[in-house]
C-alpha positions in Angstrom: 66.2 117.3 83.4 63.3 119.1 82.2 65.1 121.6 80.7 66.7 119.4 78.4 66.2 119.5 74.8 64.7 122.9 75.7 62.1 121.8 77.7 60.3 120.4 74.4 59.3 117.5 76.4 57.8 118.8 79.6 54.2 118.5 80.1 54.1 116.8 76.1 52.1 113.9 75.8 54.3 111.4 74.1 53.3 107.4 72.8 55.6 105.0 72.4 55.2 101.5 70.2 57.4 99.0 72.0 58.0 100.7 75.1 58.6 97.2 77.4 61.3 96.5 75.0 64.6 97.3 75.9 65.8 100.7 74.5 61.7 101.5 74.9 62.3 101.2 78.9 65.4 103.7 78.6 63.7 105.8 76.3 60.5 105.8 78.8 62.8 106.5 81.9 64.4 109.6 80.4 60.7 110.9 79.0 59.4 110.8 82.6 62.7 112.8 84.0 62.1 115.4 81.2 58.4 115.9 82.6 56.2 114.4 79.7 53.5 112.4 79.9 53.7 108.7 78.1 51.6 106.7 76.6 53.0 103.0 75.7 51.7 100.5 73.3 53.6 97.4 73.3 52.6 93.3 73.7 51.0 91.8 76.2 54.0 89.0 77.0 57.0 91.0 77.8 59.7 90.4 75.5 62.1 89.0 78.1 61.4 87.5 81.3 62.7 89.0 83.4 62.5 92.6 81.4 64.1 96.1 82.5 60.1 97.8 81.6 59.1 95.3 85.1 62.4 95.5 87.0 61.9 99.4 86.7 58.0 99.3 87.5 57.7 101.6 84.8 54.1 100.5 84.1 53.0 102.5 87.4 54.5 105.6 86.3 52.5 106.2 82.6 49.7 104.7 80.7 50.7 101.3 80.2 48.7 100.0 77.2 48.9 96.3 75.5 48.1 95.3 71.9 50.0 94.6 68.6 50.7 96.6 66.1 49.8 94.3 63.2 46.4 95.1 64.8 45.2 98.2 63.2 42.0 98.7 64.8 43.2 99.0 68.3 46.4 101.0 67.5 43.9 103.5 66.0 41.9 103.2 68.9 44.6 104.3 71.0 46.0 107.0 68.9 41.8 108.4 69.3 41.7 108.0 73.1 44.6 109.7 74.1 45.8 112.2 71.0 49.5 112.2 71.1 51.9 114.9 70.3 55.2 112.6 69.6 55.2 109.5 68.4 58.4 107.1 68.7 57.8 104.1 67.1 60.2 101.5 68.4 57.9 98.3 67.9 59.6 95.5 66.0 60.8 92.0 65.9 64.6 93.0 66.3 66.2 89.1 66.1 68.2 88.6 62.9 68.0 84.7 63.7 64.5 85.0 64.7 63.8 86.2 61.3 65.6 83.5 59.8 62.8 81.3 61.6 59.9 83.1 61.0 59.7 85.9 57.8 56.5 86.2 57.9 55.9 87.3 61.3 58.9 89.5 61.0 57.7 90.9 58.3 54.3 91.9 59.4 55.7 93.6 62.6 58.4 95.6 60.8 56.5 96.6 57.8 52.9 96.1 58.4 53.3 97.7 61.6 55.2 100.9 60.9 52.6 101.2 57.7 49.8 100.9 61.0 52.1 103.5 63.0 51.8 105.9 59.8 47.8 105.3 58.8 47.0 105.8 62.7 49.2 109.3 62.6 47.9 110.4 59.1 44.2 109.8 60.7 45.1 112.0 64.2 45.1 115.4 63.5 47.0 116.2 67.0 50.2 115.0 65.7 53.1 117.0 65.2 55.7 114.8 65.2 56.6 110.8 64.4 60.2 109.4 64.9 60.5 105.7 63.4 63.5 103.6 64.8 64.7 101.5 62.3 68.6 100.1 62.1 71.5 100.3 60.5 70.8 97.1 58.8 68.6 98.7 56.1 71.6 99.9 53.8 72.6 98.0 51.0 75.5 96.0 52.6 78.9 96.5 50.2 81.4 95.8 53.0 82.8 98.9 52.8 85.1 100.1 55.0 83.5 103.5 55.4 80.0 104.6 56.9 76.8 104.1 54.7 75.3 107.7 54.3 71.9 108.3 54.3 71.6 108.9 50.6 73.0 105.5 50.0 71.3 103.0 48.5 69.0 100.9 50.7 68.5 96.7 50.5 68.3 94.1 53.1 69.6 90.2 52.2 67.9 88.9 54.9 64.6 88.8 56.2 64.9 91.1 59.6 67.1 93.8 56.6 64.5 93.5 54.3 61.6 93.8 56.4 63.6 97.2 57.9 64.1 98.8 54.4 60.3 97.9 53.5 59.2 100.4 56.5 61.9 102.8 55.5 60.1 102.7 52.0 56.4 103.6 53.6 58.0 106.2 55.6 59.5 107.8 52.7 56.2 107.3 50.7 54.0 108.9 53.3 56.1 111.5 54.1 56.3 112.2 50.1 52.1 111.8 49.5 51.1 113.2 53.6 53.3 114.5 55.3 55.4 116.0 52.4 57.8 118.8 54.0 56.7 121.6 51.5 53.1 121.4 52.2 54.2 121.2 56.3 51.9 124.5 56.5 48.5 122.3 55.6 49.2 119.0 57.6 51.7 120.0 60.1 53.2 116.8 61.2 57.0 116.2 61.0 57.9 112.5 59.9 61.9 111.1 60.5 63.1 107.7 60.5 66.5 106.9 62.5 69.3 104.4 62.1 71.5 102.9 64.5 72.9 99.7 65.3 74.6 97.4 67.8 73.2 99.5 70.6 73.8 97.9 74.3 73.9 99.5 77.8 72.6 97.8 80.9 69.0 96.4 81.6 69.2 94.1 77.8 67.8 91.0 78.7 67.0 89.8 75.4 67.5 86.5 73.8 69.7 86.0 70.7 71.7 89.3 71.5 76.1 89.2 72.3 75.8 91.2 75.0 73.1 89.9 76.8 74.5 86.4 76.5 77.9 87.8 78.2 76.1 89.0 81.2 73.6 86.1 81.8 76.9 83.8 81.7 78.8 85.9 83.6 76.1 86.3 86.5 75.4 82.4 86.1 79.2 81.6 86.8 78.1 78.9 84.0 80.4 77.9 82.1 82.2 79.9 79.1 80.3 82.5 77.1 79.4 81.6 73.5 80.4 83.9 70.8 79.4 82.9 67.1 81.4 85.4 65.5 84.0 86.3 67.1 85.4 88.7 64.2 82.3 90.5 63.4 83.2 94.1 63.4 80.3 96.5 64.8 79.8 99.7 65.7 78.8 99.2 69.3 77.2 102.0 71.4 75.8 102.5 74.8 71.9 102.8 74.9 72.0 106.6 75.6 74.3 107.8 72.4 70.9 107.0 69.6 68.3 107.9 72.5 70.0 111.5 72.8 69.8 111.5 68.6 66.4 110.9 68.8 65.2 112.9 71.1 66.8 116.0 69.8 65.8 114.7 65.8 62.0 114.9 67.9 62.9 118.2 69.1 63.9 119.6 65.5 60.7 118.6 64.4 58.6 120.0 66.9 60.5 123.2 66.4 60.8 123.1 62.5 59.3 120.2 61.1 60.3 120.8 57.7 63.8 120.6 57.9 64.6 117.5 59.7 61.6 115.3 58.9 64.4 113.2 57.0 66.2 109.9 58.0 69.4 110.0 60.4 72.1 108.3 61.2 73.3 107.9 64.9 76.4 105.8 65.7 79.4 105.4 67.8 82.1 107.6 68.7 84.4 104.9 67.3 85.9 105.7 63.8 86.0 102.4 62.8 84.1 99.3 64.4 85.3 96.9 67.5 85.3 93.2 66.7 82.9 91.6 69.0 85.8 89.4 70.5 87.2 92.4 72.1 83.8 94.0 73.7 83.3 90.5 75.6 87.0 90.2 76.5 86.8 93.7 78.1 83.4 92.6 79.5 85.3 89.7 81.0 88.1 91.8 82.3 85.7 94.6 83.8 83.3 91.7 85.8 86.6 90.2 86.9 86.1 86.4 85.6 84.9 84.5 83.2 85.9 82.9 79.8 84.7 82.7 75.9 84.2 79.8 72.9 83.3 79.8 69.5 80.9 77.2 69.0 80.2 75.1 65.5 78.0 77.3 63.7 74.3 76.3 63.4 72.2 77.7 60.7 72.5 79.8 58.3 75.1 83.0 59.2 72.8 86.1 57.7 75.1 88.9 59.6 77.2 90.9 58.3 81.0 91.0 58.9 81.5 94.8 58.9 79.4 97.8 59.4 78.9 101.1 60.4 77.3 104.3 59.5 78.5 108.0 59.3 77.1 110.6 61.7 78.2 113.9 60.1 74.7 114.2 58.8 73.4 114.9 62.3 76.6 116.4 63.7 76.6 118.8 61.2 72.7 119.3 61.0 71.7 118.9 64.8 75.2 119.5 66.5 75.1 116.2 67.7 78.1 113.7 68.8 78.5 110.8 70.4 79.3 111.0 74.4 80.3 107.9 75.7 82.3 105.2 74.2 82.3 101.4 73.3 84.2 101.1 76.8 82.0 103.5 78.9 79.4 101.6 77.6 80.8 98.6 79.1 81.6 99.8 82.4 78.0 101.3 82.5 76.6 97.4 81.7 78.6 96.1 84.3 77.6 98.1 87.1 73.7 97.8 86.1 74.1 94.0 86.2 76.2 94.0 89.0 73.4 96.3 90.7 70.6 93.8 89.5 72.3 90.9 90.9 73.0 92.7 94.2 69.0 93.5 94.5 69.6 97.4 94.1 66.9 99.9 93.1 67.1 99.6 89.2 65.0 102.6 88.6 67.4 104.4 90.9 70.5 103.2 89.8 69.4 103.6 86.1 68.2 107.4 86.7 71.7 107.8 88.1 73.3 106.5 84.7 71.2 108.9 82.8 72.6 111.5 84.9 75.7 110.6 84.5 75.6 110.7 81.1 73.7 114.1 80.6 77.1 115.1 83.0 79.7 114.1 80.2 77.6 116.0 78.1 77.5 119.3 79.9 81.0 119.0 80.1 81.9 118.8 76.8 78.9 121.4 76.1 76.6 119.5 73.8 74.1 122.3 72.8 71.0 120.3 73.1 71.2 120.9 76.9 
């Protein structure tokens, strides 16, 4: 594992924003197999209960640290004390209907927070490189039925959008006034922001979130599993497929800042999108029971029916493609949960999907092994 990504990561002292989140606890699991040392920044509460970050006791393995972003002085603080090299800033309020509840808050996470994330790198000359997760949700939505580009025009119509395409607009700002690619000689420090959506895999505990919802019914035997939109087409993908785009988007700019400190687009290998009634029917048929409704809507319905990005940006720029697929993705969920409910070694069993994965790979010789 260390040799992945050409050993950029061994021995590289790496902080992540939002690390007991979800994709922050796969993201943290496959640092530590590629030999760097983490530093994590995230809340205090975890942000599910129970969360993969605790069922994995990652906090034993790396500097486990707890604060808020919207709290400038001690995210500066940190950034002082322990002068990273990489930066992944993952820390967000990612509910769409939470948004919907509370703007403000969403706001100041998702913007104020990445604006925090960008002051504390522009103020820590050790630096080299900072990759911003943002989401697919920051394009303009036209319905179309192809994949936004990057160079398309950005615009969220709902707060959790909105809030996304205001920290895609400081990132581009400080990367133009900072961090500007020509000038990379003088400051050094290789900004990108990455986009990707609908991203599941095993270990999402989350609230508010399709997937999720399947499992904790399916494992509660509890009655059918409620889907609000049933004919929402997304472009689901397993946890793995974005984390392998950033990590080698990290690795371009380690190696040559200038040319990829840019945004990117990571998405499925699907062509065109799965409705959301056939991933929990195939999660059905894959766990071997259970059963679906559509319930009366409640509130206002802020997602979008259809969307997906293009990936030839970063297949053409980074050699990167997608390896598993919307039903991989599934059969890896499955087994996690199964494994969680059985009271198997999560760490273990999720080192072993990680493997797995960085198999398919080698197999199909992706050239950032």
């Amino acid at each position: 594992m260390k040799t992945l990504f050409n050993g950029a990561y061994n021995g590289r002292r790496v902080l992540i924003t939002g690390h007991t989140g979800f994709k922050g606890a796969w993201l943290t699991t496959w640092l530590l197999e590629m030999g760097a040392e983490i530093v994590g920044f995230s809340l205090p509460e975890p942000p599910s209960d129970p969360c993969m970050f605790d069922l994995l006791g990652l906090g034993e393995q790396i500097v486990d640290l707890r604060g808020d972003v919207r709290d400038f002085d001690r995210l500066a603080a940190v950034f002082a004390d322990y002068q990273p090299e990489v930066v992944f800033h993952m820390a967000a309020q990612p509910i769409v209907l939470k948004s919907v509840e509370d703007p403000k808050t969403t706001f100041d996470i998702n913007a104020g927070g990445t604006v925090n994330v960008l002051e504390a790198v522009r103020r820590t000359p050790g630096v080299r490189a900072m990759i911003a997760i943002t989401t697919d949700k920051v394009y303009e939505n036209r319905e179309w039925l192809w994949g936004y580009r990057e160079t398309d025009r950005l615009g969220g119509h709902d707060p959790y959008s909105a809030s996304k395409t205001m920290a895609e607009q400081a990132l581009a700002a400080y990367r133009s006034t900072y961090f500007h690619p020509d000038r990379f000689g003088e400051h050094g420090v290789g900004v990108a922001s990455v986009r990707a959506g609908n991203v599941i895999g095993g270990g999402d505990l989350a609230p508010f979130r399709l997937v999720p919802d399947c499992m904790r019914a399916l494992m509660a035997d509890a009655g059918p599993i409620q889907v609000r939109n049933p004919a929402s087409i997304r472009p689901w993908q397993h946890v793995l497929v974005p984390l392998s785009g950033y990590l080698l988007v990290g690795l371009g700019l380690l190696q040559d800042g200038p040319h990829f400190a840019d945004a990117w687009n990571f998405g499925p290998l699907e062509q065109v999108g799965v409705p959301a009634v056939d991933l929990v029917e195939k999660l059905i048929e894959i766990w071997g029971s259970g059963r679906w409704e559509q319930p009366a809507q409640a509130g206002p319905r802020v997602e979008t029916g259809q969307l997906r990005l293009s990936w030839e940006k970063a297949a053409n720029r980074l050699d990167w493609a997608p390896i598993f697929n919307w039903e991989d993705a599934l059969y890896e969920i499955v087994a996690w949960f199964k494994a969680y409910q059985n009271g198997v070694d999560l760490m273990a069993v999720t080192r072993d999907h990680i493997g797995q994965f960085v198999g398919k790979a080698r197999q199909i010789q992706a050239t950032w092994l």
